[in-house]
LOTORFI-318938 format. One record per residue: x, y, z of N, C-alpha, C in turn. Coordinates in steps of 0.2 Angstrom, whole numbers, padded with zeros to 4 digits, always signed. Example, Ala and Ser with C-alpha at 12.3 -4.5 7.8 and 13.67 -1.06 7.14 Angstrom:
<recs>
+0066-0028+0039+0062-0022+0039+0066-0016+0039+0064-0011+0035+0068-0005+0036+0064+0000+0039
</recs>
This chain:
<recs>
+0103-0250+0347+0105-0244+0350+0112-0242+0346+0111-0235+0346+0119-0232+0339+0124-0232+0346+0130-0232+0342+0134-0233+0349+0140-0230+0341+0143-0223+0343+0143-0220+0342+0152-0219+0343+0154-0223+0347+0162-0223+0350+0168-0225+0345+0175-0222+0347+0179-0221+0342+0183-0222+0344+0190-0225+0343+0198-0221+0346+0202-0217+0342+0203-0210+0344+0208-0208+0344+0213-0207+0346+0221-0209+0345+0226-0209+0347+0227-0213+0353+0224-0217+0353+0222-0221+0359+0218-0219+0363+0215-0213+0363+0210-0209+0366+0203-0212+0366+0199-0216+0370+0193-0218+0370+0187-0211+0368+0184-0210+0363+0178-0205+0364+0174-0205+0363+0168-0203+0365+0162-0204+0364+0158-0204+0360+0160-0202+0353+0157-0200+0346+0165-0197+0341+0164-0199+0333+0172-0194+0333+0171-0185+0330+0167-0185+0334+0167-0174+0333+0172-0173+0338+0176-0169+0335+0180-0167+0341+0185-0161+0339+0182-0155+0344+0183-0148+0343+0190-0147+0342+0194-0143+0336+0197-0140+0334+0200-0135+0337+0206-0133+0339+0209-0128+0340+0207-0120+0338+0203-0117+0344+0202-0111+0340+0200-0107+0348+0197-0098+0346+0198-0095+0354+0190-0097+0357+0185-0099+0353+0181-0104+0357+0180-0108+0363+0186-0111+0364+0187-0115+0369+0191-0112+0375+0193-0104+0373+0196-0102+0378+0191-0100+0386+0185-0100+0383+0181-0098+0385+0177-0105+0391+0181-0102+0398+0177-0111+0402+0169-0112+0401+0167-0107+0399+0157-0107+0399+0157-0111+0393+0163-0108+0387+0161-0113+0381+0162-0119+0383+0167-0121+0385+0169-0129+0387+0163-0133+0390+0162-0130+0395+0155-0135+0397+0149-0136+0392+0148-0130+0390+0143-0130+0384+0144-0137+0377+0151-0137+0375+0152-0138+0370+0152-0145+0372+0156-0149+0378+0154-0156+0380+0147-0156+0382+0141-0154+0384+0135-0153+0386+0132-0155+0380+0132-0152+0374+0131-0151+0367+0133-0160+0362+0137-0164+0367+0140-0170+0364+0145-0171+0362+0151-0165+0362+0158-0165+0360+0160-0170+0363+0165-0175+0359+0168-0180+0359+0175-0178+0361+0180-0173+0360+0184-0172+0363+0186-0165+0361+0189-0161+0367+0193-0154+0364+0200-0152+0361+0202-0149+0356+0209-0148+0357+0210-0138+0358+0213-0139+0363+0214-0132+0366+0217-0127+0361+0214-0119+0362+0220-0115+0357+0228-0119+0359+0231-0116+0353+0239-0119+0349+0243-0113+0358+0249-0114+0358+0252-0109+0359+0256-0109+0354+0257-0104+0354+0262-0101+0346+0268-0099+0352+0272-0101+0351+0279-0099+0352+0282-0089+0349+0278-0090+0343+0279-0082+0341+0275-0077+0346+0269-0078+0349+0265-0076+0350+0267-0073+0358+0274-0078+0360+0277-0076+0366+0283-0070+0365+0286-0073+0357+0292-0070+0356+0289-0062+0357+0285-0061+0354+0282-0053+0350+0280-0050+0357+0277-0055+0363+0274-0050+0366+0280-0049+0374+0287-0052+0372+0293-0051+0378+0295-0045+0376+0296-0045+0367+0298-0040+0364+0294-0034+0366+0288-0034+0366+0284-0028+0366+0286-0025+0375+0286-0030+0378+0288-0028+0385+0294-0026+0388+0297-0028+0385+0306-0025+0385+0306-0019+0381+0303-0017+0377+0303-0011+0374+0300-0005+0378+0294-0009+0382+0292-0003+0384+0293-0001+0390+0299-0004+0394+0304-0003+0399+0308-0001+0397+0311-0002+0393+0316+0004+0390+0314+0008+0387+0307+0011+0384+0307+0019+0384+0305+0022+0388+0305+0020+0394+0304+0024+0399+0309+0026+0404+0312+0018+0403+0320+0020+0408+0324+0026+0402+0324+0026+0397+0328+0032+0395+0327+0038+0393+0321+0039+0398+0317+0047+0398+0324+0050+0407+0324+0049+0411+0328+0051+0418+0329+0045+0422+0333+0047+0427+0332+0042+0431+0327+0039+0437+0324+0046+0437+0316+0041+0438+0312+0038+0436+0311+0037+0430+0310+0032+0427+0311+0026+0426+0318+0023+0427+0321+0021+0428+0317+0014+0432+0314+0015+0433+0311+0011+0442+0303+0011+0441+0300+0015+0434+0293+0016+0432+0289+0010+0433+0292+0004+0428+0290-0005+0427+0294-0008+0433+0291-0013+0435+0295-0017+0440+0298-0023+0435+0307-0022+0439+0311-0027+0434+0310-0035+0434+0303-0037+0431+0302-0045+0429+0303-0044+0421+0301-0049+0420+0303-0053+0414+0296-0054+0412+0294-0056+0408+0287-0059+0403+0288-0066+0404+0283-0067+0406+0282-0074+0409+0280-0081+0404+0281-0079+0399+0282-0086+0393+0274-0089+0392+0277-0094+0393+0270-0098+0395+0266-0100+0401+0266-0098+0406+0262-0098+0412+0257-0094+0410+0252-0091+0407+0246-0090+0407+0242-0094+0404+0245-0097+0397+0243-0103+0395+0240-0108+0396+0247-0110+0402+0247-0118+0405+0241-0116+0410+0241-0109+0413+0238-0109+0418+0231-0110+0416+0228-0110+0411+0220-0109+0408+0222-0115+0406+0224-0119+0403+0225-0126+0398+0223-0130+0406+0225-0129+0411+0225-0132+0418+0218-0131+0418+0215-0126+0420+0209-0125+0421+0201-0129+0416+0204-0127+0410+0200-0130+0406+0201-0138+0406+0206-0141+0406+0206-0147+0410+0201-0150+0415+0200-0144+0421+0196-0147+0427+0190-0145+0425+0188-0142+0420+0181-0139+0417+0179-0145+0413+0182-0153+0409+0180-0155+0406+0182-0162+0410+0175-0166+0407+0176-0172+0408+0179-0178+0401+0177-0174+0397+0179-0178+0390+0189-0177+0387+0191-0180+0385+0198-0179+0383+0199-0172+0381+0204-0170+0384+0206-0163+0382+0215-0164+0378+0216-0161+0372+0221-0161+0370+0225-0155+0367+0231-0154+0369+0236-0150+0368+0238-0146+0363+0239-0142+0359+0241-0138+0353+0247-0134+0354+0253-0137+0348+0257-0131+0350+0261-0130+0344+0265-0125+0343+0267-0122+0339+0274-0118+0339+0278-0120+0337+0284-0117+0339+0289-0117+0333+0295-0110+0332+0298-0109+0326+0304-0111+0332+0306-0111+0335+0313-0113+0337+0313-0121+0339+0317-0124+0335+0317-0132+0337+0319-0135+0342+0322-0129+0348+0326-0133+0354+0319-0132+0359+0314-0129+0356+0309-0127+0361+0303-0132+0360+0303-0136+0356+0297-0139+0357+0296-0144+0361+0302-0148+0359+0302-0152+0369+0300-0151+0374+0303-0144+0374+0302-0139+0382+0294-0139+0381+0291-0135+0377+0285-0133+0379+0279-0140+0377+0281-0144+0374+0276-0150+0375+0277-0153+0382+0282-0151+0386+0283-0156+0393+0281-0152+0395+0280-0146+0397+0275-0141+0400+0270-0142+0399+0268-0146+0395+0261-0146+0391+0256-0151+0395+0260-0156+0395+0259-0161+0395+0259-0163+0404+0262-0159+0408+0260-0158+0414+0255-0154+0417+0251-0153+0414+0244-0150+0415+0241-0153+0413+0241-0160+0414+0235-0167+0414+0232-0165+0407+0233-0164+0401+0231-0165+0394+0233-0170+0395+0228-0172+0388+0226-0179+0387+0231-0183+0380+0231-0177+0375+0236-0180+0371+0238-0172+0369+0243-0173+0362+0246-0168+0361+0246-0166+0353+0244-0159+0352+0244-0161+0344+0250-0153+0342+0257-0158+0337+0259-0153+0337+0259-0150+0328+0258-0143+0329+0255-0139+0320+0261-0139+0314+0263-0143+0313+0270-0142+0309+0266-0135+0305+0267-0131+0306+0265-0125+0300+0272-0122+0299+0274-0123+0292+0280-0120+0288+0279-0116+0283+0280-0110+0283+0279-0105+0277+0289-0105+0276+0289-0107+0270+0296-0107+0268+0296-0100+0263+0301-0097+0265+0305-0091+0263+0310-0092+0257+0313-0098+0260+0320-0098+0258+0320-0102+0250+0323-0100+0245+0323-0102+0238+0329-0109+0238+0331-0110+0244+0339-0114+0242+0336-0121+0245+0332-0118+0253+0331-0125+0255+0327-0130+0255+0329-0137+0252+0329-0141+0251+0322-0143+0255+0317-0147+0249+0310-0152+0254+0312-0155+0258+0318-0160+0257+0318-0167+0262+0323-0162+0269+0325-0158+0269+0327-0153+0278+0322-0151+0281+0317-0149+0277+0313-0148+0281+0308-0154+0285+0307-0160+0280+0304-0166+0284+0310-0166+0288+0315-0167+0288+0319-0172+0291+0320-0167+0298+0322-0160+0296+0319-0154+0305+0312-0155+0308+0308-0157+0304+0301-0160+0309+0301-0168+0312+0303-0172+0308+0304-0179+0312+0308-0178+0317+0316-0175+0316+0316-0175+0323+0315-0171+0327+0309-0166+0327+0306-0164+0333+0300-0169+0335+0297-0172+0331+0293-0179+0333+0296-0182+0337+0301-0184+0334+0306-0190+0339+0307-0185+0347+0308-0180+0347+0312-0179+0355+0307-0175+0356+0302-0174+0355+0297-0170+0358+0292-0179+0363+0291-0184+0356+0291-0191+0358+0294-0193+0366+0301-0191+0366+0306-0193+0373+0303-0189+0379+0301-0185+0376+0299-0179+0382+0293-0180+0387+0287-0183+0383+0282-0184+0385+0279-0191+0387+0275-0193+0389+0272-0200+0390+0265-0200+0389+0263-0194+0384+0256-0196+0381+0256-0194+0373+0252-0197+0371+0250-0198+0364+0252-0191+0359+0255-0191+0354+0257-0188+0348+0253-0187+0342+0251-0182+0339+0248-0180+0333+0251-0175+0331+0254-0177+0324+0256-0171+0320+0249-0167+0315+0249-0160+0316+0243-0159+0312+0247-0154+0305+0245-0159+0299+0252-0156+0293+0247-0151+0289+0253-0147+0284+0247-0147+0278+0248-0150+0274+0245-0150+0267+0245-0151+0261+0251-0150+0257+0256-0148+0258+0257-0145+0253+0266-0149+0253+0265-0153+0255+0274-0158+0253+0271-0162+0247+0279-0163+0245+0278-0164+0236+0277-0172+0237+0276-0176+0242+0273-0182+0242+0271-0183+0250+0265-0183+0249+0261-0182+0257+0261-0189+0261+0259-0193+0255+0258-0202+0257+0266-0203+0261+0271-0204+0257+0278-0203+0260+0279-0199+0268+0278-0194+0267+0279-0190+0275+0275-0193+0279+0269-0197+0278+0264-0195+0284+0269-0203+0285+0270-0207+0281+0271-0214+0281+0279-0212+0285+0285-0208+0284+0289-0208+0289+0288-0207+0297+0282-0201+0299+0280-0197+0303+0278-0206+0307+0275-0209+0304+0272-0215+0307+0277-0220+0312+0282-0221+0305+0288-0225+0307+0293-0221+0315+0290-0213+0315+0293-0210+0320+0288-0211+0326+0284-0217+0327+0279-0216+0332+0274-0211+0333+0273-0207+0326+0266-0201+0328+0259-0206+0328+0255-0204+0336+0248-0207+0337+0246-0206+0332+0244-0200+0330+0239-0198+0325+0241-0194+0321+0234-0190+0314+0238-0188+0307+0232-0184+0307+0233-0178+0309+0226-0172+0306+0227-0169+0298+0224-0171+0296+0223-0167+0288+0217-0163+0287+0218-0157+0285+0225-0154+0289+0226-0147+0289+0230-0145+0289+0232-0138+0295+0230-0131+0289+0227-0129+0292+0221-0124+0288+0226-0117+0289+0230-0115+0283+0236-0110+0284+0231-0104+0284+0229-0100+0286+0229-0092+0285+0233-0088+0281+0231-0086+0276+0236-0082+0274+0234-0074+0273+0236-0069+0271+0232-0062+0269+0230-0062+0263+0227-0058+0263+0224-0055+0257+0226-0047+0257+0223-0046+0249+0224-0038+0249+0216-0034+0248+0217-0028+0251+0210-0024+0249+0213-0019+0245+0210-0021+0238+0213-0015+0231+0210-0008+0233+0207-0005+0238+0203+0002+0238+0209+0004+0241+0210+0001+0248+0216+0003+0252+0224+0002+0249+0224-0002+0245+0230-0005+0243+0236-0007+0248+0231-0011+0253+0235-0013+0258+0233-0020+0260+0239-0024+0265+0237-0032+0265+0231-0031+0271+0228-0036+0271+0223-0037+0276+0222-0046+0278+0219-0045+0283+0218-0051+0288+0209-0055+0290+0207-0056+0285+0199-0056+0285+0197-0065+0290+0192-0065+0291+0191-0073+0293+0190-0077+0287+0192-0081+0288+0192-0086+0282+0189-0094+0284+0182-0093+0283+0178-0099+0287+0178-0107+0281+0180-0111+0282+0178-0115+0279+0171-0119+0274+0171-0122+0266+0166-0121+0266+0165-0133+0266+0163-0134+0264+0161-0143+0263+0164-0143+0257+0165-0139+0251+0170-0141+0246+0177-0141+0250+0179-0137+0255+0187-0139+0255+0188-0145+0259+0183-0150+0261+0185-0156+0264+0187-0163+0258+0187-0162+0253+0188-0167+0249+0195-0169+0250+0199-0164+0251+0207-0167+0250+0209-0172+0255+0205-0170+0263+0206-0175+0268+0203-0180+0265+0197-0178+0263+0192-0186+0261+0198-0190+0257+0201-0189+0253+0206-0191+0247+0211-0195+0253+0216-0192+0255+0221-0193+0258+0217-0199+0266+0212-0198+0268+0210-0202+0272+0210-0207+0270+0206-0209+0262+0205-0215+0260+0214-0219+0258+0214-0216+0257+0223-0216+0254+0227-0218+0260+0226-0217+0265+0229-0219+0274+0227-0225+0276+0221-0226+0276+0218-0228+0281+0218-0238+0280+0221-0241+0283+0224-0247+0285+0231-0246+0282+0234-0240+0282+0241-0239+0279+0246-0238+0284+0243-0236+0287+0248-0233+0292+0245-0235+0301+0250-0235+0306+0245-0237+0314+0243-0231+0317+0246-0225+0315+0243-0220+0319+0236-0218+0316+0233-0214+0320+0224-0214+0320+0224-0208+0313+0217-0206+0309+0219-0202+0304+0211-0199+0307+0213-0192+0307+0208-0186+0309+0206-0182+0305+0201-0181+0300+0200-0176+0293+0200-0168+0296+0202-0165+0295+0200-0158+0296+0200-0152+0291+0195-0148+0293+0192-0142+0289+0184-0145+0284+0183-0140+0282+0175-0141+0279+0169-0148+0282+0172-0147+0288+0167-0153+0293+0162-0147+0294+0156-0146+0292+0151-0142+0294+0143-0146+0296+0141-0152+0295+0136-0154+0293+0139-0164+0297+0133-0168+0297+0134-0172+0299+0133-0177+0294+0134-0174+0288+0135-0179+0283+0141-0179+0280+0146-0173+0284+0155-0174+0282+0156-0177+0287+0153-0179+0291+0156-0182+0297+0156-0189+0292+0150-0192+0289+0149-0199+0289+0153-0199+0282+0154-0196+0279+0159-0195+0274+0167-0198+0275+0168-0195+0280+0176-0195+0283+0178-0202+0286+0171-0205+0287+0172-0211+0291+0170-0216+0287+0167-0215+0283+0167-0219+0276+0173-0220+0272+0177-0214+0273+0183-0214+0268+0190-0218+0273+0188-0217+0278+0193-0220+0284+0195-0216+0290+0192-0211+0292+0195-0208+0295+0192-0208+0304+0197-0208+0308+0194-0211+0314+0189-0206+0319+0190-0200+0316+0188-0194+0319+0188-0187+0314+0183-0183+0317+0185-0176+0313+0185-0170+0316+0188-0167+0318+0190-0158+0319+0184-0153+0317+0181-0152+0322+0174-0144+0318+0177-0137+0322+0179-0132+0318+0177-0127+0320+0174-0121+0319+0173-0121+0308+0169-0117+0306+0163-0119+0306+0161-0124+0308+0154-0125+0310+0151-0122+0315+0155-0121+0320+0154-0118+0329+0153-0112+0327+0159-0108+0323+0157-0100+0321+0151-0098+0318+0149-0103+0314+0143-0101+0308+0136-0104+0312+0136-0107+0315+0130-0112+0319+0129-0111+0325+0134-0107+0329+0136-0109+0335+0135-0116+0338+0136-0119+0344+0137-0124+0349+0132-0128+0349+0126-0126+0346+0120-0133+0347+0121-0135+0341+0125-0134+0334+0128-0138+0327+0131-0143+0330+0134-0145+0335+0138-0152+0339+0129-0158+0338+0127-0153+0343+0120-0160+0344+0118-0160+0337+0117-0157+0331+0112-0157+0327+0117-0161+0322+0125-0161+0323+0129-0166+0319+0125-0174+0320+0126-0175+0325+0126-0179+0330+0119-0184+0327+0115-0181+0329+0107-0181+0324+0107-0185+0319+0110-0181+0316+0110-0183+0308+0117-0190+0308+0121-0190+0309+0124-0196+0309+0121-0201+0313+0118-0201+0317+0113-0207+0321+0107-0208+0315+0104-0204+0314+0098-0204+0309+0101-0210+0302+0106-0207+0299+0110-0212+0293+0111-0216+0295+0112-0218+0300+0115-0225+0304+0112-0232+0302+0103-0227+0305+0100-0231+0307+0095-0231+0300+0094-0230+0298+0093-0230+0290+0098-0236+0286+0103-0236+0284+0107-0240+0284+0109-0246+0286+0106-0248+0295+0106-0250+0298+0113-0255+0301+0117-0248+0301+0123-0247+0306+0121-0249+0315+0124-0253+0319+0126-0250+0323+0130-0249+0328+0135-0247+0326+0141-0242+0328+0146-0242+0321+0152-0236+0323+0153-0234+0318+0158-0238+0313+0162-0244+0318+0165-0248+0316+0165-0251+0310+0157-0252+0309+0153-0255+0304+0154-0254+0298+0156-0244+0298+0155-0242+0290+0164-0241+0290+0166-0238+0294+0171-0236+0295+0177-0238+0291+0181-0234+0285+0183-0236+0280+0179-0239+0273+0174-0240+0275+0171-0247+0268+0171-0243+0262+0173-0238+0262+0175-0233+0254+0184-0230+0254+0185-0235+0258+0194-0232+0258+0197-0236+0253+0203-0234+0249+0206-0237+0242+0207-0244+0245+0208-0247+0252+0209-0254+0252+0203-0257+0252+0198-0256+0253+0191-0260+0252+0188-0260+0244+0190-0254+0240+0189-0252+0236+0191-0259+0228+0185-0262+0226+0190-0265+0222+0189-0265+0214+0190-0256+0213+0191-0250+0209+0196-0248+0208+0201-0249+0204+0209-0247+0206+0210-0242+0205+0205-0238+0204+0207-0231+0201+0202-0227+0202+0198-0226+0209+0196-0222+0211+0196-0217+0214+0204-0217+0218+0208-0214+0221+0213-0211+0214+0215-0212+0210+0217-0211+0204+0215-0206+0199+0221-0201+0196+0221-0196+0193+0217-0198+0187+0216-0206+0182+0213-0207+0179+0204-0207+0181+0203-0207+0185+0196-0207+0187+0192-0200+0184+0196-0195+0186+0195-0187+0182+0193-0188+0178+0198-0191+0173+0194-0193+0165+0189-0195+0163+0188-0201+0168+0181-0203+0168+0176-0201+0169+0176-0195+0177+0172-0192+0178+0168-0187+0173+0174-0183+0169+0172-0180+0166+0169-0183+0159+0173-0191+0156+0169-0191+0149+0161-0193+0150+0160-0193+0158+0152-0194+0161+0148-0190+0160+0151-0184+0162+0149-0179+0164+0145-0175+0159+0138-0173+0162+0134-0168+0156+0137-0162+0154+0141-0157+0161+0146-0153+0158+0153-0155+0151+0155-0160+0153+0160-0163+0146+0156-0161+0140+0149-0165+0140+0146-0165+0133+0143-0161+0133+0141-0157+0136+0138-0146+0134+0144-0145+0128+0150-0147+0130+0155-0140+0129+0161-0145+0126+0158-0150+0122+0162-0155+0117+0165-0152+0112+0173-0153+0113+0175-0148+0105+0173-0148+0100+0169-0154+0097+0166-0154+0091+0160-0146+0091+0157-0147+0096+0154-0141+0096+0156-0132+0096+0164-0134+0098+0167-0128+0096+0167-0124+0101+0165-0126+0107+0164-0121+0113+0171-0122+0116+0174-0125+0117+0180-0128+0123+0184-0132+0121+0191-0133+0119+0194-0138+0118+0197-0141+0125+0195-0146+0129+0198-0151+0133+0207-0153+0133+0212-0150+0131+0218-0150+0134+0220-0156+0138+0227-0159+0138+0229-0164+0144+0230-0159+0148+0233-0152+0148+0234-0149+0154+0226-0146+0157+0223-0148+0155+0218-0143+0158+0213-0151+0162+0214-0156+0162+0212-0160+0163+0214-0162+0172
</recs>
């Protein structure tokens, strides 16, 4: 029998697919669907913090241009306030009682005295663990890499104080040594490590000559970096390690699990496949199991991670080179042929 269970963040689950943050899950019919389907755990849309700020703003605006038409209008809105997070917590509640499987938290916040607050908010609507999005677009020319690790450790740490469940930071790529951060974040108690945080950014349409905002779905080439950095983690650190982005297929599952990783995140597969892509993931990882005669995941799990590995340099920028002096592309376009000169910088 495939036995198919995993831990995440100390989270026991069922299989390790487990739904990504997105407006999917807002949806309670999706929720039962998607555990129905074999989902091994959910994590709920993020609250953005921004998302509150814009829409108190838009509300207070629109009470003062009414109050300053006469004084009857004055009285048009009734004098509340924008209610923050209470719509949120109130659906994160509900989705809650819609699932049997682990449901876990998203949040996101640009003010650092708020993230405590709204993780203990959070965390009092019986979610199961907490994942908070460190997402940074840095503006500033002057400041410094290590202020900004050391502004998110210590919201690790006191968001840590605030709560009594389980901790995942979900980072991106882009700090000038990732092994380092994820390895401080560790020593600060984070459960778990999602790689990673899939930024959105604009685009421009040259006809209009204006910015725009298109979906940007994942494709199976963008999951190599988690694959990289999962193998690179995995018996390195005690928090649990989560691949995410380009999980579409049940064969990046068994990838991610090969390479060490405890769990993976699907969302552009749900968009592109919809909800019966879970069971079909699912399929296909049982199928290769038993084929290989796995069974359960523990078996395979890591046995291509840089510690099993006794290739020094698999994980290593010289491996590149090897790849390529293997490679039938290299020899097409060998400078002796005069096609292509090969560069150290192009390498």
């Amino acid at each position: 029998m495939i036995d198919l269970k995993t831990n995440y963040c100390g989270l026991h689950l069922k299989n390790p697919i487990v739904i990504g943050a997105s407006n999917i899950v807002t949806d309670p019919g999706n929720l039962r669907k998607l555990e129905q389907a074999g989902a091994g755990a959910v994590v709920y849309k993020s609250l953005f913090e921004e998302q509150i700020q814009m829409e108190s703003v838009e509300w207070e605006q629109r009470h003062q241009d009414f109050s300053n038409w006469d004084s009857e209008h004055e009285t048009f809105f009734p004098q509340v306030k924008h209610a923050g997070p209470a719509e949120h917590l109130l659906r994160l509640r509900d989705a809650r009682q819609a699932l049997t499987i682990p449901l876990i938290g998203s949040l996101n916040c640009v003010t650092p005295e708020l993230w405590a607050e709204y993780a203990g908010r959070l965390a009092e609507t019986g979610i199961d663990a907490l994942e908070l999005n460190f997402y940074y677009h840095n503006m500033d020319f002057k400041k410094p890499a290590i202020e900004i690790e050391e502004e998110q450790i210590s919201i690790l740490k006191k968001v840590k104080q605030a709560v009594r469940i389980p901790v995942a930071v979900k980072l991106s790529p882009f700090y000038s040594n990732i092994l380092s951060v994820v390895s401080r974040f560790d020593a600060s108690d984070a459960n778990g490590f999602v790689l990673f945080n899939r930024l959105f950014q604009p685009d421009i349409d040259i006809d209009q000559e204006a910015h725009h905002f298109p979906y940007n779905f994942s494709s199976e080439a963008d999951n190599r970096l988690a694959l990289r950095y999962a193998g690179l983690l995995y018996s390195r650190v005690y928090g649990s390690i989560i691949a995410n982005t380009g999980i579409l297929h049940g064969r990046d599952v068994i990838k991610m699990l090969l390479a060490g990783a405890d769990a993976v995140q699907v969302v552009s597969a749900i968009y592109k496949r919809g909800i019966p892509a879970i069971e079909a993931m699912l399929q296909e990882i049982e199928a290769w199991m038993k084929k290989k005669g796995y069974s359960s995941v523990n078996e395979f799990r890591g046995k291509l991670a840089k510690e099993n590995l006794g290739d020094p340099f698999t994980y290593k920028r010289a491996q590149y080179v090897d790849i390529l002096m293997k490679s039938e592309i290299f020899m097409q376009y060998h400078p002796k042929r005069g096609e292509l000169d090969l560069g150290h910088d192009d390498i």
